[in-house]
C-alpha positions in Angstrom: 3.4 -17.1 62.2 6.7 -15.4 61.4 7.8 -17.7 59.0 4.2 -17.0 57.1 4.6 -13.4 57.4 8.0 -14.0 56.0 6.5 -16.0 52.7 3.8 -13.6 52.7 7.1 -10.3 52.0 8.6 -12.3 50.0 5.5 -13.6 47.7 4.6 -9.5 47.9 8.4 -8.7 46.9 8.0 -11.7 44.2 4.9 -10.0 42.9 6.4 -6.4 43.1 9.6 -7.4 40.9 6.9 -9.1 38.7 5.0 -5.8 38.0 8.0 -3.5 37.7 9.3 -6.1 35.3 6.1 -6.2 33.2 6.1 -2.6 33.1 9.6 -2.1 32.0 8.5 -4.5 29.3 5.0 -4.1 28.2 5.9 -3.4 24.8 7.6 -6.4 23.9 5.0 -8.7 26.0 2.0 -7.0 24.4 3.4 -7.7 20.5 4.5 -11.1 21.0 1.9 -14.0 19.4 -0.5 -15.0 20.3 -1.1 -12.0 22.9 -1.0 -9.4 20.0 -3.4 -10.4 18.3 -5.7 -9.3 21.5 -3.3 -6.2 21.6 -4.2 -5.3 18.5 -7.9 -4.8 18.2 -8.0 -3.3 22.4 -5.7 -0.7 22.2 -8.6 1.3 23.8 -7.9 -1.1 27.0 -4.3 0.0 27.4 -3.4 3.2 26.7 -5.6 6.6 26.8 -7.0 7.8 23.6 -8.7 10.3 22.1 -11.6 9.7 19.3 -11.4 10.4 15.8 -15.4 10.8 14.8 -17.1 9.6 11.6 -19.8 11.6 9.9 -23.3 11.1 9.4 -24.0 9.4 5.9 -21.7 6.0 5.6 -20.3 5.7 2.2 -21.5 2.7 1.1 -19.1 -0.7 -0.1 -21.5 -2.8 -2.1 -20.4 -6.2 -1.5 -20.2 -8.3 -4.5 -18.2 -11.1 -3.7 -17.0 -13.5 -5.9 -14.0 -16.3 -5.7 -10.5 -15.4 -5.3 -8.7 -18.0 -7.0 -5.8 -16.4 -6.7 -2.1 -18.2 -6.3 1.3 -16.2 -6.3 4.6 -17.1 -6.6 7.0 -17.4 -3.6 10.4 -19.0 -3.0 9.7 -21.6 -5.6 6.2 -22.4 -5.6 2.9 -21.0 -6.0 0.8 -20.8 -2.9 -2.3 -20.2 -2.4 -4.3 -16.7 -0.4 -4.7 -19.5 2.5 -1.6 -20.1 2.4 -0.8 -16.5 2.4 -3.3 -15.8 5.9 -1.2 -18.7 7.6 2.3 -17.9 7.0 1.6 -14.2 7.3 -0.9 -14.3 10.7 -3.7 -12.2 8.6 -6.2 -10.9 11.0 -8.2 -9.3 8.0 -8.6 -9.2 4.7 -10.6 -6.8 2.8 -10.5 -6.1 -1.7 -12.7 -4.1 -3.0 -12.3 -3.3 -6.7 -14.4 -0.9 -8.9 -15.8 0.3 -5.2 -16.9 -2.8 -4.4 -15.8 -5.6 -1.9 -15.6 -8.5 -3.7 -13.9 -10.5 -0.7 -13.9 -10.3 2.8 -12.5 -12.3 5.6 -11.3 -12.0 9.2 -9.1 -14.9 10.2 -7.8 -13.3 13.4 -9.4 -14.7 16.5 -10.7 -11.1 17.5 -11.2 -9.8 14.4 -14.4 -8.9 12.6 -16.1 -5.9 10.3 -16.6 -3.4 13.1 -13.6 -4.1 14.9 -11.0 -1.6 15.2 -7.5 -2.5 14.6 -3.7 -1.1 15.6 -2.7 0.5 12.3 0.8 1.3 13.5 3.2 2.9 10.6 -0.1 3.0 8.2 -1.0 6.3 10.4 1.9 7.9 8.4 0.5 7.7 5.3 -2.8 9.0 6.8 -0.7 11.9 8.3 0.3 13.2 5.0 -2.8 13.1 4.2 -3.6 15.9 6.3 -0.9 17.3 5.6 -1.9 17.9 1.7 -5.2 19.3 3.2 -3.8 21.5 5.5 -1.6 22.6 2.4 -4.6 23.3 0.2 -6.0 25.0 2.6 -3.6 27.4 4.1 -2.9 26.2 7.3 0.7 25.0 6.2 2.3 27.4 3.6 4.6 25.7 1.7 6.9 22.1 2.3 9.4 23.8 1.9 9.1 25.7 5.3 11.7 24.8 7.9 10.1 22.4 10.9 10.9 25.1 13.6 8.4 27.5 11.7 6.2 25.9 13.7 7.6 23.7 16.8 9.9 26.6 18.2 10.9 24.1 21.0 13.0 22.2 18.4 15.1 25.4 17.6 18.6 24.3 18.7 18.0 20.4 17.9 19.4 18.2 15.0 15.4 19.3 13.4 16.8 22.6 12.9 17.2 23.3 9.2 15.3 20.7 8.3 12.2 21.4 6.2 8.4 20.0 6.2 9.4 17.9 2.9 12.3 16.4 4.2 10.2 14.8 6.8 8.0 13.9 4.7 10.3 11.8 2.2 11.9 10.2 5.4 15.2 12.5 4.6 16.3 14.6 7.4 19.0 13.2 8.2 18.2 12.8 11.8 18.6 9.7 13.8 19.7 6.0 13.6 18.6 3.3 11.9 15.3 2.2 13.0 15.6 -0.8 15.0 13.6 -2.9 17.4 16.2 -5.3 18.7 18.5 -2.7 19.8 17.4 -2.1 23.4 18.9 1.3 23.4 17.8 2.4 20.0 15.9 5.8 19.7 12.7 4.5 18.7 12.8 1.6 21.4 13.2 4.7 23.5 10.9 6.6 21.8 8.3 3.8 22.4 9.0 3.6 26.0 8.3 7.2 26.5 5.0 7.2 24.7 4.0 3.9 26.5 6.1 4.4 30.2 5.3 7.8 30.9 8.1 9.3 29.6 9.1 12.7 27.5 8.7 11.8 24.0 10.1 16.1 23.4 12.9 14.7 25.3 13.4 11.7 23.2 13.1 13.4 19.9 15.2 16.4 21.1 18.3 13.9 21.8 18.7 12.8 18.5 21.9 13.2 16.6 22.4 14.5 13.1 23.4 11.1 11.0 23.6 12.9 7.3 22.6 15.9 5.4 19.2 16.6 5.2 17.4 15.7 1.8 20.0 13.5 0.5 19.3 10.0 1.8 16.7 7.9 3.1 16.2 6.7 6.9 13.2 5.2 8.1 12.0 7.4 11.2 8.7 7.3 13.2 10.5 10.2 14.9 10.6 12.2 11.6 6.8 11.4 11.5 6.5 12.5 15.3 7.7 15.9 14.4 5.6 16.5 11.5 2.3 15.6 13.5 3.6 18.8 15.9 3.9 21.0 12.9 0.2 20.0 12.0 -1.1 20.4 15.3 0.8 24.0 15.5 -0.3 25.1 12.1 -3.9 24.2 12.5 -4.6 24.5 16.3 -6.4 21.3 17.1 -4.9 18.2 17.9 -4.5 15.2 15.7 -7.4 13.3 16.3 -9.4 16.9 16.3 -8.1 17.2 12.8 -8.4 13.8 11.3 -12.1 14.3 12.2 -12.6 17.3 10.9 -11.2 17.6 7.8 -11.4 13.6 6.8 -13.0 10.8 9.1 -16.1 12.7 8.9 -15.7 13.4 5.1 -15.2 9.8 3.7 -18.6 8.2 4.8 -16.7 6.0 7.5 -19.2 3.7 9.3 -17.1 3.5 12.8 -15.2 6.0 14.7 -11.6 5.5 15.0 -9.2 6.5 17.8 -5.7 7.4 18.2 -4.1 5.9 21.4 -2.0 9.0 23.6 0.9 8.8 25.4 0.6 8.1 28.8 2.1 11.4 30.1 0.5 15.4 30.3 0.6 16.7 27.8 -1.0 13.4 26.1 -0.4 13.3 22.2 -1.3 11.3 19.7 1.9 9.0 17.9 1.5 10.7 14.3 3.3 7.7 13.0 1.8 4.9 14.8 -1.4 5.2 16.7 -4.3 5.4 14.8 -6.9 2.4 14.9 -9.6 1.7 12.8 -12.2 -0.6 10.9 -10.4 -2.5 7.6 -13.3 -1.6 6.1 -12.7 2.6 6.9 -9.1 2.2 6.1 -10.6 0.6 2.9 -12.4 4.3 2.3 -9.3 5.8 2.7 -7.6 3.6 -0.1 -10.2 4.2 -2.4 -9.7 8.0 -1.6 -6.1 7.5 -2.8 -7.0 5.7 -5.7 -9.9 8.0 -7.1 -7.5 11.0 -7.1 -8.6 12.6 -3.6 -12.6 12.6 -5.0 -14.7 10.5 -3.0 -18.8 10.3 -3.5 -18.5 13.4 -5.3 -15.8 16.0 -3.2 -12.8 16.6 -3.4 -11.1 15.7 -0.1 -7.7 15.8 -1.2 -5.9 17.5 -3.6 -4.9 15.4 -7.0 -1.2 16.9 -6.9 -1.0 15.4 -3.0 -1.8 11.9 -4.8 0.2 12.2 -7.5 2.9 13.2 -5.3 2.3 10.2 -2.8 2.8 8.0 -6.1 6.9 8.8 -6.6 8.2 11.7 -7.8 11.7 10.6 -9.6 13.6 11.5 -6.4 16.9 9.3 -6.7 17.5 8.2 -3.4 14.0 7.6 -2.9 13.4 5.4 -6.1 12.2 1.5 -5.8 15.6 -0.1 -5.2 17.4 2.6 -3.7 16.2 3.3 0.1 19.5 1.4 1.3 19.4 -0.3 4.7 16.2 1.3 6.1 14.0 0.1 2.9 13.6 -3.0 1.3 14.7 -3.8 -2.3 10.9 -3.6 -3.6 10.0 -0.6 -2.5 11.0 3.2 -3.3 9.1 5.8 -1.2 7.0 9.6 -1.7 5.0 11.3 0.7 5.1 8.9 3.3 4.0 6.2 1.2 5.8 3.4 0.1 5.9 3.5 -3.7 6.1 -0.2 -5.8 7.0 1.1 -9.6 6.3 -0.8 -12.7 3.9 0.3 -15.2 0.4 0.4 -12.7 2.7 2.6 -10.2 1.1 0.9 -7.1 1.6 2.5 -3.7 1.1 0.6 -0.5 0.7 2.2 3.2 2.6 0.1 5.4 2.8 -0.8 9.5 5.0 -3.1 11.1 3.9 -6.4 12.5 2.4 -6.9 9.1 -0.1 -3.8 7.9 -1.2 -3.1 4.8 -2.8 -0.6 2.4 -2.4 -1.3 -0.8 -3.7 1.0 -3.7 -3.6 0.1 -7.3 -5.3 3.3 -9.2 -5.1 1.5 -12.6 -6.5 -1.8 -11.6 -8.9 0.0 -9.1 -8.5 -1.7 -6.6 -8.0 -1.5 -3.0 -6.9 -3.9 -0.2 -6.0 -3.3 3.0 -4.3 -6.3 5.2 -4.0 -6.3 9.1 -2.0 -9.3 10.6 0.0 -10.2 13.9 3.5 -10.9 13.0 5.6 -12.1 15.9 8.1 -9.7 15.1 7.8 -5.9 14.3 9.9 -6.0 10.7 10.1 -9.8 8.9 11.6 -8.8 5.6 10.2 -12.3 4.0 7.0 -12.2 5.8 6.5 -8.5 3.8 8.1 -10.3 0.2 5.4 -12.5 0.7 3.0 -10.1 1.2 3.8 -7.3 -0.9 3.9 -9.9 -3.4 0.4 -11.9 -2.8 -1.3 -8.2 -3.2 0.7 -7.5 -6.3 -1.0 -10.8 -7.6 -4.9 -10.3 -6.3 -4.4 -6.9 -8.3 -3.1 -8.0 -11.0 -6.2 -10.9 -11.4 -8.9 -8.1 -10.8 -7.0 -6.4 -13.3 -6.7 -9.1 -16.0 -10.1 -10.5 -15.0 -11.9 -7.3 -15.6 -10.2 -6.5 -18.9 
């Protein structure tokens, strides 16, 4: 009897290192393959979250499909869209061009047309968004304002001095490089607070002045974090409250979406990494971008916010010249990732392999969800970045 008590402590001791374990690293268990790609569409399941409601008429996506007999050119030799899914763990595809969804397709195991998927850093780009509406509508007065305007609690912090626009350009000089395989990094620990329990005021309030503000470029989810606060200070609702209000229930979305909260009081929405939604309604939201902020007749956004979100001849935030934080293709505006060249582009992008991709000349619209095994895979995004360039730039010959 005493040795099974015994086995029975130490299979409970077994089990209790097991659990603290898992919690200490749910992150990296829950974005590994193939678990993430159940991660990824039941966010709901893990994490509290707060609704972000769709309106009453859907805007409709006629669905004209027709082949895509589309190949691109990568690392030698042209490969085919299937080839594309495979290497790339596409969990859903969705083009539409002149408004329309001409293909379709959902190769992740959980995926389908209703289901609602982990946008991660695409929720940036929807955040200044809302920005340019709370801009052209008074909430926010001017980008230039300083950050502490409105999040007092930062006064005293490397944010101080730093203005809404630097934020949004990624420029505020704030922080390290962004980095998932350095355990200590300050998003790994900014993660861990929004998913643990922890402080993410804390978190943000640590970091360290790296640069000037408004003179180079640093990839930062904090930076996003930050600006998220200012919105929810200048317009008195909270995120998800505002994403309703002034868009999901303005673009004829068919589902609701959701932003997933942190796990500690006050819970708050990750302005640059929570939101989850239908391919399809992030489809909307492309062809919002591309149509000049005018969807089914209003204006939602204003046509300078686009324009801006297009590049703005900033030098350090030209294609080519993002440094470390940025890949060689891409420059960056407004929280959008900017592609040059004579169509101009611009692509919303989320680690593990997320994708809105808006072409206003071409009109066309894709929007990519996928399950890397890794947050950043700078070929995996090559590839990507240049698969889309070539459906576009078929759609765009093919309709000339």
């Amino acid at each position: 009897m005493r040795f099974e008590a015994g086995g029975w402590l130490l299979g409970a001791a077994a089990a209790g290192a097991g659990a603290v374990w898992l919690w200490r690293h749910q992150d990296e268990v829950m974005t590994r393959r193939p678990v993430n790609e159940w991660t990824f569409t039941h966010m709901n399941l893990l994490l509290p979250t707060e609704d972000v409601r769709r309106g009453g008429d859907v805007f409709p996506l006629p669905r004209r499909p027709r082949p895509l007999e589309v190949t691109y050119g990568f690392e030698g030799r042209e490969r085919s869209l299937a080839e594309l899914h495979a290497r790339t763990n596409t969990t859903s595809f969705v083009v539409l061009h002149g408004g329309e969804i001409v293909h379709e397709s959902y190769p992740g195991r959980f995926a389908g047309n209703d289901v609602r998927f982990q946008m991660f850093s695409m929720t940036k780009s929807v955040t200044s968004m809302l920005i340019g509406i709370a801009l052209d509508e008074g909430a926010i007065k001017d980008v230039t304002e300083p950050v502490t305007a409105y999040c007092e609690g930062l006064v005293g912090t490397a944010f101080d001095g730093v203005t809404i626009e630097h934020l949004l350009d990624m420029s505020s000089g704030v922080g390290d490089l962004e980095t998932y395989t350095v355990r200590d990094s300050l998003i790994n620990r900014f993660a861990e607070a929004a998913t643990g329990g922890g402080s993410l005021h804390e978190v943000v309030s640590s970091a360290k002045r790296s640069t000037e503000a408004g003179t180079q470029f640093n990839y930062s989810t904090i930076d996003t974090q930050v600006l998220g606060w200012v919105l929810e200070s200048a317009t008195g609702r909270s995120l998800a409250q505002y994403t309703t209000e002034r868009l999901w229930s303005r673009i004829g979305a068919e589902h609701d979406a959701y932003y997933w909260l942190t796990r500690a009081h006050p819970r708050t929405a990750i302005a640059g990494g929570s939101l989850n939604a239908t391919a399809r309604d992030m489809a909307r939201l492309g062809l919002l971008m591309s149509r000049g902020g005018e969807l089914n007749g209003q204006r939602i956004l204003p046509e300078e916010w686009v324009k801006r979100s297009r590049g703005r001849g900033v030098p350090h935030l030209e294609v080519g010249a993002l440094g470390p934080s940025g890949y060689p293709h891409y420059g960056y505006s407004n929280k959008w990732w900017t592609l040059g060249g004579e169509r101009r582009p611009f692509t919303a992008v989320g680690i593990h392999g997320q994708y809105l991709y808006v072409d206003p000349d071409a009109d066309v619209v894709i929007v990519k969800t996928s399950a890397w095994p890794t947050a950043d895979d700078p070929s995996r995004d090559a590839e990507s970045i240049t698969a889309l360039r070539a459906v576009a730039d078929h759609l765009h010959e093919d309709h000339r």
